[in-house]
C-alpha positions as CSV (number, residue, x, y, z in Angstrom):
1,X,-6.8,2.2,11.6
2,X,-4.1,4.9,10.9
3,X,-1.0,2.6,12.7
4,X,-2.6,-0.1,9.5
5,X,-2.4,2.7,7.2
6,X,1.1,3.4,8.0
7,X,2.6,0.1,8.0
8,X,0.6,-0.8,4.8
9,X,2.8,1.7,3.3
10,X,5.9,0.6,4.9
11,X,4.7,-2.8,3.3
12,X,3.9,-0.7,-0.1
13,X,6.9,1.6,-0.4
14,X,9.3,-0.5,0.7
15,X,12.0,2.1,-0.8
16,X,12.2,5.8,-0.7
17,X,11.9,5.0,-4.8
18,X,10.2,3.3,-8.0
19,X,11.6,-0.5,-7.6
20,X,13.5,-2.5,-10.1
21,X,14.1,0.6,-11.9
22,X,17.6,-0.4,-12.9
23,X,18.8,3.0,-13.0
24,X,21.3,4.9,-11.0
25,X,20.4,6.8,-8.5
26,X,19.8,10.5,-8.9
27,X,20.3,13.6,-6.7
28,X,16.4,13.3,-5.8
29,X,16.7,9.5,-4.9
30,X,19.5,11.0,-2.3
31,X,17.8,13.6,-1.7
32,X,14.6,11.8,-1.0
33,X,16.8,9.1,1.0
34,X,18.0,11.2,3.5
35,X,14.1,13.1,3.9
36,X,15.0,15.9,2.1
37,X,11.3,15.6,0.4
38,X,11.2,19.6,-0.7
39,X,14.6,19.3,-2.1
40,X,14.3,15.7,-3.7
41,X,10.9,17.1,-5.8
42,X,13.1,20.0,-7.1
43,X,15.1,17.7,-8.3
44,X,12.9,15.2,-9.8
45,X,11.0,18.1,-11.2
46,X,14.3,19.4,-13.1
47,X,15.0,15.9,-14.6
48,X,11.4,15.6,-15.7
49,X,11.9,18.8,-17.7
50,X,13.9,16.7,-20.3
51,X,12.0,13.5,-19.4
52,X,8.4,14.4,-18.4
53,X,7.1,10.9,-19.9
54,X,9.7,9.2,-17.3
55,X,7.7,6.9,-15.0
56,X,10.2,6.4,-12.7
57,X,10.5,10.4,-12.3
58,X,7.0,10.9,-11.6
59,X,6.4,8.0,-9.4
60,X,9.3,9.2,-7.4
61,X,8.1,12.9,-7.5
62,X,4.5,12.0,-6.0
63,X,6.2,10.2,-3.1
64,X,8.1,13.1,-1.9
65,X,4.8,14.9,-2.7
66,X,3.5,12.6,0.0
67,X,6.1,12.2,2.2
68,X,4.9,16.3,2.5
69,X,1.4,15.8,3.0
70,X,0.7,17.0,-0.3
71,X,-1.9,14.5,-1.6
72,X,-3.3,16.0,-4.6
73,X,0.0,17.1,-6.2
74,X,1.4,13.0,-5.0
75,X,-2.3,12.0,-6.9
76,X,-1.3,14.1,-10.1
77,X,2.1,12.9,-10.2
78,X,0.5,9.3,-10.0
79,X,-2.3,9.6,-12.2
80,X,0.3,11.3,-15.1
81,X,2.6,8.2,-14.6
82,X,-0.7,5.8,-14.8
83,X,-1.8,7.7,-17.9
84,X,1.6,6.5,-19.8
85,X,1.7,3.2,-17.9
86,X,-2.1,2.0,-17.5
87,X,-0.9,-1.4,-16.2
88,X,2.0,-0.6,-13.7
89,X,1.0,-1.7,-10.5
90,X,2.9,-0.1,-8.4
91,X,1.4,3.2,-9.6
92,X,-2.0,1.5,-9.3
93,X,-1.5,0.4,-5.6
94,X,0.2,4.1,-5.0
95,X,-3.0,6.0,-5.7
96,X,-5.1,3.5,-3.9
97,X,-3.3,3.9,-1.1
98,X,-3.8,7.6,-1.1
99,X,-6.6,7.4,-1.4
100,X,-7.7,4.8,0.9
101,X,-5.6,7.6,3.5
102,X,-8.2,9.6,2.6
103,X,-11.3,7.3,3.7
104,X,-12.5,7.5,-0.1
105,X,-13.0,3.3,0.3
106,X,-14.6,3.2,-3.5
107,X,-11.8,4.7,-5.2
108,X,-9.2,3.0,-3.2
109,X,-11.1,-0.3,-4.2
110,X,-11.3,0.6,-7.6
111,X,-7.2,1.0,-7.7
112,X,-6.2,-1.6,-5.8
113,X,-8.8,-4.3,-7.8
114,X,-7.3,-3.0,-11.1
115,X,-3.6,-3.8,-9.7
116,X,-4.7,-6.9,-8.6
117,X,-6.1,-8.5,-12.3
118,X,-2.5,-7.5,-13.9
119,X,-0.1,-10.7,-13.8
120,X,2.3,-10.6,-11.6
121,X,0.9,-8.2,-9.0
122,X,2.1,-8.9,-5.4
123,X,0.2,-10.3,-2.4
124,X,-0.4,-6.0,-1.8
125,X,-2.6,-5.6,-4.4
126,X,-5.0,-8.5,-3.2
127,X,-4.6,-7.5,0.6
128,X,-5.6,-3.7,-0.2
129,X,-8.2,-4.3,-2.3
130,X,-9.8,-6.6,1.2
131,X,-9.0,-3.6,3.8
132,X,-10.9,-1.4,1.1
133,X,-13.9,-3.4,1.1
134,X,-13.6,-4.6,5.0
135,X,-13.7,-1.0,5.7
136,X,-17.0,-0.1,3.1
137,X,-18.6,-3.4,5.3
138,X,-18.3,-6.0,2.5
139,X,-17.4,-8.7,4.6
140,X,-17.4,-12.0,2.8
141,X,-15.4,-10.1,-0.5
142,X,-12.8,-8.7,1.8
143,X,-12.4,-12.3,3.4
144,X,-11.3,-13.4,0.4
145,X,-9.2,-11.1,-0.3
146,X,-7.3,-11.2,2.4
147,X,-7.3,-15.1,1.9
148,X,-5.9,-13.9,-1.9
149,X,-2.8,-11.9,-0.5
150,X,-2.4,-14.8,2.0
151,X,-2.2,-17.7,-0.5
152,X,0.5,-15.4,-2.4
153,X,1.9,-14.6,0.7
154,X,2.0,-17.3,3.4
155,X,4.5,-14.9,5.2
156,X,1.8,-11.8,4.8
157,X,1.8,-10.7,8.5
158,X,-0.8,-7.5,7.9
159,X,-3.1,-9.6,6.2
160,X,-3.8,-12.4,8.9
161,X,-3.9,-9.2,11.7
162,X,-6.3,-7.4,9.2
163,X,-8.5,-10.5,8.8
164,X,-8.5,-11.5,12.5
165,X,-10.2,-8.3,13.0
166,X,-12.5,-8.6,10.5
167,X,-13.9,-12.5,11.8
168,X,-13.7,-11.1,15.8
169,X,-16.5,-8.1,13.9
170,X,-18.0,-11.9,12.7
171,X,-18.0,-13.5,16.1
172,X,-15.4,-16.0,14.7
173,X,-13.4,-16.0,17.4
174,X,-12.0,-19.0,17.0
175,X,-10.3,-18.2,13.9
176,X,-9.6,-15.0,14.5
177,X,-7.1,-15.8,17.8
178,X,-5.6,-18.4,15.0
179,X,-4.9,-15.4,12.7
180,X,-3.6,-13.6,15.8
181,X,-1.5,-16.2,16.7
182,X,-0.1,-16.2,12.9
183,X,0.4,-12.8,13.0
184,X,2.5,-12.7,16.2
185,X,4.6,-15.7,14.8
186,X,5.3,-13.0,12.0
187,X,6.3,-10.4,14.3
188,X,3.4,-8.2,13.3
189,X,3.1,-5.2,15.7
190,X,-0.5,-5.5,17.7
191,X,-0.8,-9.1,17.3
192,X,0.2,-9.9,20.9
193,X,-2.3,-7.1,22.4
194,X,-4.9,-8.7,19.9
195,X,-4.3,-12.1,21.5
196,X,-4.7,-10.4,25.0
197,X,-7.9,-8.7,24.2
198,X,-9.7,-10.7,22.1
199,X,-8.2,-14.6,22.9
200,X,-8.2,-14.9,26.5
């Protein structure tokens, strides 16, 4: 479950920063950029001194905080950017994915479901709410879920893989090998040794 985790936030963070931010990039975008992670929260730390309302600064912040492995502070960074932005769904989906790192299921679901009611929220939003509930055993609401991102998504790789495994857990084997087979088509990373183990 951790190599889903991990490309779930490749999926997530697609850049090192806040996206469609129109702005130029600042020392701790380079910084960050180049894995400096210490060294690009310095710097976003002594821009938010004259901007400590600055979404983009704090969003920015908390992923270098975890890039480091430092959760709480990449939480608090989060939460203060949700507190000034309540409907940004990229800080919504942020948080649930920490938490979701975590194994706290209930909060991840409880992030990733408020992210996915706000218009215009990507096929993400929809596919981590299901891997929330798939993984707290709510099978039928995390099938649709998955079939939520899909339908935004048709090219949503993660989410056929993620809902293959959840109908082989149903004995749906059937459907399960055609997500598979979807999810190879996509390139996704597993799907082939899925199709070997479970389709054969």
């Amino acid at each position: 479950m951790k190599i889903i985790y991990r490309l779930g936030v490749a999926l997530l963070i697609s850049g090192a920063t806040f996206a469609c931010t129109g702005k130029s990039s600042s020392e701790g975008d380079r910084a960050f950029n180049r894995g400096a992670y210490e060294e690009a929260v310095n710097e976003y730390s002594q821009d938010l001194k004259y901007n400590p309302n600055d979404v983009v600064l704090l969003f920015n912040r908390g992923r270098a905080h975890e890039e480091q492995g430092q959760l709480d502070s990449a939480i608090a960074d989060f939460e203060k950017a949700l507190e000034i932005e309540p409907n940004n769904f990229q800080v919504l989906l942020a948080i649930s994915n920490l938490h979701y790192a975590q194994e706290n299921y209930s909060r991840a679901l409880i992030y990733a479901s408020k992210a996915e009611e706000i218009s215009g929220a990507p096929a993400m939003a929809s596919f981590m709410k299901a891997r929330a509930l798939h993984q707290m055993g709510h099978t039928a609401d995390a099938m649709k879920a998955y079939g939520n991102a899909i339908q935004l998504d048709k090219n949503f790789a993660q989410a056929y893989f993620n809902r293959g495994m959840l109908k082989i857990a149903l004995k749906q084997k059937r459907s399960a090998c055609e997500d598979f087979q979807l999810a190879k088509s996509l390139e996704y990373p597993g799907a082939e040794d899925a199709l070997n183990k479970f389709c054969k």
